[in-house]
BAMARGU-15673 format. One line per field, with one value per residue (C-alpha): x, y, z; residue number from 1; residue in one letter. Coordinates in nm, 2 decimals. Example, Ala and Ser with C-alpha at 12.3 -4.5 7.8 and 13.67 -1.06 7.14 Angstrom:
X	c(1.23|1.37);
Y	c(-0.45|-0.11);
Z	c(0.78|0.71);
n	c(1|2);
res	c(a|s);
% end
This chain:
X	c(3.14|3.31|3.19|3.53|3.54|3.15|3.23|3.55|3.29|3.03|3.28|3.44|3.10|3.04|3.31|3.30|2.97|3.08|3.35|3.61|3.96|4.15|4.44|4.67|4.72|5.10|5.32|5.62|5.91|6.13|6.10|5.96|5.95|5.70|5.30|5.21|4.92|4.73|4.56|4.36|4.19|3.91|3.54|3.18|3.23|3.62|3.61|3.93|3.92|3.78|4.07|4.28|4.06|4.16|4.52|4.51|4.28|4.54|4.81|4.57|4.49|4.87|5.02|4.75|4.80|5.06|4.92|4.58|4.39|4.15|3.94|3.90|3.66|3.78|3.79|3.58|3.53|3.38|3.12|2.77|2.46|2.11|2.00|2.38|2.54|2.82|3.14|3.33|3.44|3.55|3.92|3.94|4.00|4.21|4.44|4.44|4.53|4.84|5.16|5.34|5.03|4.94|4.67|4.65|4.46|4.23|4.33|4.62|4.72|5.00|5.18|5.23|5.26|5.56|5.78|5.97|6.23|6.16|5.82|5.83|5.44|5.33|5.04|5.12|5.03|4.79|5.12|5.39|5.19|5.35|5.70|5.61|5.46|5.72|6.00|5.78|5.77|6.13|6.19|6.24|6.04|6.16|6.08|5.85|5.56|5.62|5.31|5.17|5.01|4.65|4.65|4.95|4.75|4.46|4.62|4.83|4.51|4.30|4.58|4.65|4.49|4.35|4.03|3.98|4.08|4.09|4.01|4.10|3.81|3.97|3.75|3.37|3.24|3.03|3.22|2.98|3.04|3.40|3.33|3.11|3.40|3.66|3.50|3.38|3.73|3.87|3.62|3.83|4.19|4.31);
Y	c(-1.92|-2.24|-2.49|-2.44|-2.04|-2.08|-2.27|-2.07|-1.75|-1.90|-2.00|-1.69|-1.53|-1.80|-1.72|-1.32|-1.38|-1.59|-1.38|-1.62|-1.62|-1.93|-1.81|-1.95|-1.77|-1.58|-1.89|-1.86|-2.06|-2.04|-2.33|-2.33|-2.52|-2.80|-2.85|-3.08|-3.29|-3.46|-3.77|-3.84|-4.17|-4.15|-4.30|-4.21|-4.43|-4.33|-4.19|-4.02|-3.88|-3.54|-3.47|-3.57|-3.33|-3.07|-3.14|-3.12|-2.78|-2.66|-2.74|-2.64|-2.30|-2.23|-2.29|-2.14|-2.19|-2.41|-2.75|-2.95|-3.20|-3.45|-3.71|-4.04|-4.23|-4.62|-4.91|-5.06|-4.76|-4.63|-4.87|-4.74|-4.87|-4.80|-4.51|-4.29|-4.18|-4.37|-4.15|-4.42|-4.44|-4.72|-4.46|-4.43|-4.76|-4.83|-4.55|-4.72|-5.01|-4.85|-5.03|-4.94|-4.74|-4.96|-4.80|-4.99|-4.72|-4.44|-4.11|-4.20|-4.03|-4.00|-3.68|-3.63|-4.04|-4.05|-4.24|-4.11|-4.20|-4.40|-4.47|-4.76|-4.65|-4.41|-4.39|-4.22|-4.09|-3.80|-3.62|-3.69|-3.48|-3.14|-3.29|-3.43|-3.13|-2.94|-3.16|-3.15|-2.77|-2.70|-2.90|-2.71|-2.83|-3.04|-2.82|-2.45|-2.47|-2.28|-2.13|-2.38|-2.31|-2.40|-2.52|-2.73|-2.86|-2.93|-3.10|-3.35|-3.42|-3.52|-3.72|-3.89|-4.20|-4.12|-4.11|-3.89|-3.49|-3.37|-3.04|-2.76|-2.51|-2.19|-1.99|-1.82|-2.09|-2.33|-2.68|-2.82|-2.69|-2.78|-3.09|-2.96|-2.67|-2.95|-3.15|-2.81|-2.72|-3.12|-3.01|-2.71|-2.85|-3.01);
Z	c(-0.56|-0.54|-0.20|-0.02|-0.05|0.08|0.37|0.47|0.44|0.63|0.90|0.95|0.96|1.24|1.41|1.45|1.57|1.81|1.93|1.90|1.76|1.64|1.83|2.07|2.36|2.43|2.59|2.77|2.56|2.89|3.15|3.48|3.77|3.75|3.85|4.11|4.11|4.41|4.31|4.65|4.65|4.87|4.94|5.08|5.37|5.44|5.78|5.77|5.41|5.53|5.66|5.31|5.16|5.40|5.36|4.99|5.00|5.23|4.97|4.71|4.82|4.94|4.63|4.35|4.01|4.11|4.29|4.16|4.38|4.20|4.41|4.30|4.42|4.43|4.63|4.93|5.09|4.75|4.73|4.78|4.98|4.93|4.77|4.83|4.47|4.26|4.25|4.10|3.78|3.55|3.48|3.90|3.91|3.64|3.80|4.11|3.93|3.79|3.88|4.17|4.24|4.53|4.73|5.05|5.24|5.24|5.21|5.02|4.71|4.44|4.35|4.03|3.96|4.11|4.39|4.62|4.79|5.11|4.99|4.73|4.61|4.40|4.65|4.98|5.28|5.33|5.61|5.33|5.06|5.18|5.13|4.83|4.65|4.81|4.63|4.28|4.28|4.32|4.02|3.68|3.42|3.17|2.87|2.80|2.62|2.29|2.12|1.86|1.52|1.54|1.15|1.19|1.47|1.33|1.03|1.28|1.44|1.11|1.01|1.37|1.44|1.83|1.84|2.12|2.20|2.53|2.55|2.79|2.70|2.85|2.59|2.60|2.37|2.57|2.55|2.34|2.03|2.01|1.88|1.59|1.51|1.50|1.28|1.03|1.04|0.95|0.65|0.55|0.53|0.24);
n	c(1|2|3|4|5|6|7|8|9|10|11|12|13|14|15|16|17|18|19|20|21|22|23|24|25|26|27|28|29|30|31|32|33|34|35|36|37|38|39|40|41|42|43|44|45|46|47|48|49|50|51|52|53|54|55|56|57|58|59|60|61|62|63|64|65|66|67|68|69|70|71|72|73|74|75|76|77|78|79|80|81|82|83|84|85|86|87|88|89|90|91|92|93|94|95|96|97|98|99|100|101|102|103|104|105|106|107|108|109|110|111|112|113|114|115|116|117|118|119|120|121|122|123|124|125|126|127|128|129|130|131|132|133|134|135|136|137|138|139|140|141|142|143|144|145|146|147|148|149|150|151|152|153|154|155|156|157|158|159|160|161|162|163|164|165|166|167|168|169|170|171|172|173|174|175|176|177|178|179|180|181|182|183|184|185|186|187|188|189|190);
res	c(x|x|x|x|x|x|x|x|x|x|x|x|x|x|x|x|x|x|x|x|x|x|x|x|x|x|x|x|x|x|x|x|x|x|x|x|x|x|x|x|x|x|x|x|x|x|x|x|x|x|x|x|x|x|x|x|x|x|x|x|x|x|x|x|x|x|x|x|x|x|x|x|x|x|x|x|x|x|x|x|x|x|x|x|x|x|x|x|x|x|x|x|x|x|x|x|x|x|x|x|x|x|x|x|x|x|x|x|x|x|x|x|x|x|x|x|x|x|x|x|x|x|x|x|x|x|x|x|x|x|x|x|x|x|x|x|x|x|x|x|x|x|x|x|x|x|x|x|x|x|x|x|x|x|x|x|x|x|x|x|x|x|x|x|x|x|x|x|x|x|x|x|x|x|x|x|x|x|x|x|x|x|x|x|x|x|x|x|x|x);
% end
């Protein structure tokens, strides 16, 4: 048995035990209306970022499926003292740093990295996020997203040059061994 036909054997074997199927799953090809995300910038020691947080839930929680809210943690009122925890991160601030980002205050936060008009920042205030999202949902999409063929994928990826994948892991395998079947499969193609 050639090396290839033993590896594709040993693979499949891998992957029925596993319980996993290199499948995409069924897409829509019809457009939507868009996704809104909240970017909240926000700190340990910002006294009026609990109620940011509560705002965006709010939004959150009203809209499911529909409306994300990510904290990042950047800026004075990020800064820890003592013995508290770091939340801050070296991609929080380089988002912050984003022109016309402009985060002059805490809670602020972008939707969806855009400006709107009569706010000349991407970074607004905590009360215009409900317009904001608002405006982003009634938008249609730009495009659907088609199902894609995981071996066409897979060969664009071994012959890109980025050297990173980000992964959403929507599957029972533990995220963990994506890495290692990624780089097994690059083994496989020709």
């Amino acid at each position: 048995m050639n090396k290839k036909l033993l590896k594709t054997v040993v693979f499949g074997l891998w992957l029925i035990n596993a319980h996993i199927a290199i499948a995409q799953l069924p897409v829509s090809t019809t457009s939507g209306n868009k996704k809104a995300i909240i970017e909240e910038f926000t700190g340990i020691h910002c006294g009026w970022c609990p109620d940011g947080h509560k705002i965006a839930s709010q939004l959150v929680q009203a809209n499911p499926g529909n409306v994300y809210s990510i904290n990042i943690h950047t800026g004075a009122f990020a800064t820890p003292s003592g013995t508290e925890l770091d939340f801050r991160t070296t991609e929080g601030t380089q988002i912050a740093g984003i022109p016309n980002m402009n985060v002059t205050g805490y809670p602020t936060g972008s939707v969806n990295r855009h400006v709107f008009p009569g706010d000349p920042d991407m970074a607004i205030s905590r009360f215009n996020w409900g317009t904001s999202v608002s405006t982003i949902l009634a938008q249609p999409a730009s495009c659907g997203c088609p199902p894609v063929n995981t071996l066409q994928l897979l060969k664009y990826l071994k012959n890109s040059q980025r050297s990173n994948l980000y992964l959403n892991n929507q599957s029972i395998m533990p995220l963990h061994f994506w890495p290692m079947l990624f780089k097994f499969l690059l083994l496989l193609l020709p």
